[in-house]
C-alpha positions in Angstrom: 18.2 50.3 -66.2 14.6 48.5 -66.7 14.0 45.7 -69.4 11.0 46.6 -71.5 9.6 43.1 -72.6 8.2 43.0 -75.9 4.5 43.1 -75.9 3.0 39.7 -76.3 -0.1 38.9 -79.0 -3.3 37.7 -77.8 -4.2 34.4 -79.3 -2.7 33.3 -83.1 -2.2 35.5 -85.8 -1.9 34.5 -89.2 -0.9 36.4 -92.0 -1.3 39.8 -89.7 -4.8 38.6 -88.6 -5.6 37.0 -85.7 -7.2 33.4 -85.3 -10.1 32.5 -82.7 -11.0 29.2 -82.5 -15.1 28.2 -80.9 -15.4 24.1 -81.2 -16.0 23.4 -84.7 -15.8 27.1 -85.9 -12.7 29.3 -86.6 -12.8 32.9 -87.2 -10.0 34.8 -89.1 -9.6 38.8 -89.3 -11.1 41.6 -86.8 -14.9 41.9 -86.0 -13.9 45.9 -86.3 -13.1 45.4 -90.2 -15.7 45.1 -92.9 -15.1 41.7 -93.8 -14.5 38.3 -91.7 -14.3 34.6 -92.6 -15.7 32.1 -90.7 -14.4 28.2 -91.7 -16.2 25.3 -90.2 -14.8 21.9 -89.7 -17.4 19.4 -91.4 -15.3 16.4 -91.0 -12.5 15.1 -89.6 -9.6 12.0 -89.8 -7.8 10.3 -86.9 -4.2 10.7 -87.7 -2.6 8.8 -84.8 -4.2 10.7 -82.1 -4.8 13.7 -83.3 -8.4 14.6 -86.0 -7.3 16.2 -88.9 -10.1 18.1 -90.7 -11.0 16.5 -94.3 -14.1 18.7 -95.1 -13.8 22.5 -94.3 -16.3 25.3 -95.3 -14.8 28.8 -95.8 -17.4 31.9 -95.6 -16.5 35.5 -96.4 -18.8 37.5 -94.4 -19.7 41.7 -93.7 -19.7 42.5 -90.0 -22.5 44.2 -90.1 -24.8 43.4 -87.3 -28.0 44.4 -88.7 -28.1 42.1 -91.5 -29.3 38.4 -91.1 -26.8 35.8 -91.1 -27.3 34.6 -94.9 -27.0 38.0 -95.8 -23.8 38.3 -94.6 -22.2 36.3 -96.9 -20.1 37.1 -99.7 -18.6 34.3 -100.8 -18.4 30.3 -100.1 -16.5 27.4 -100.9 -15.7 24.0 -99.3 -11.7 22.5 -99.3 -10.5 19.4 -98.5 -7.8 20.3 -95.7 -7.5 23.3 -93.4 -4.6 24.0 -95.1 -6.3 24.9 -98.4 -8.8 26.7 -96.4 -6.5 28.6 -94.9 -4.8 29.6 -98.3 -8.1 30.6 -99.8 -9.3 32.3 -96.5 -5.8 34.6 -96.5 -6.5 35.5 -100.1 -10.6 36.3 -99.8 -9.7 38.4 -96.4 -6.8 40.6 -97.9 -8.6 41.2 -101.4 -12.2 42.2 -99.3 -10.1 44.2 -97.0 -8.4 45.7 -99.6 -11.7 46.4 -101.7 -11.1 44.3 -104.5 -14.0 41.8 -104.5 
C-alpha cells in the first residue's frame, strides 16, 4: 500500500491567504482576487540581532492592471508593529473580499 503525503503549501499562509515577502514589501492575499494589500516596512529596531519593524504602511489595493498605481488604492493606514498591521491587514482583506467596504 502507497503513502499519500499530504500536499505541502507554497510559501506562508496567514489567515487562509498566503504571504510573499520582496525586501521591504509584503504582499497578503491572491493577485487572482479583487483586492490585495501591500504593507511596507518604513523603519525598523535592532532587537538583539534581529530588526523589528516600528513603522509599517498597510495599502488595500484592486488588482486591476489597467489602473495606475495611486488608483489602486482603497484604503491606507500606518501601524507601529507588523503585528498591528497584520491585524488590520486580515480584517481590510476579508471585509474587501467579502464586499463589505
Amino acid at each position: 500500500m502507497a503513502e499519500s503525503k499530504p500536499k505541502k503549501a507554497e510559501g506562508l499562509i496567514y489567515k487562509g491567504h498566503p504571504l510573499r515577502r520582496v525586501d521591504n514589501l509584503i504582499y497578503y492575499g491572491t493577485m487572482a482576487d479583487k483586492y490585495i494589500i501591500m504593507m511596507q516596512v518604513l523603519s525598523t529596531k535592532k532587537e538583539q540581532d534581529l530588526d523589528v519593524a516600528t513603522k509599517v504602511s498597510i495599502q488595500l489595493q484592486l488588482t486591476e492592471p489597467d489602473l495606475k498605481s495611486r488608483d489602486r488604492v482603497i484604503k491606507k493606514s500606518e501601524k507601529d508593529s507588523l503585528y498591528a498591521a497584520m491585524d488590520i491587514a486580515s480584517v481590510w482583506l476579508d471585509r474587501a473580499l467579502a464586499g463589505k467596504l
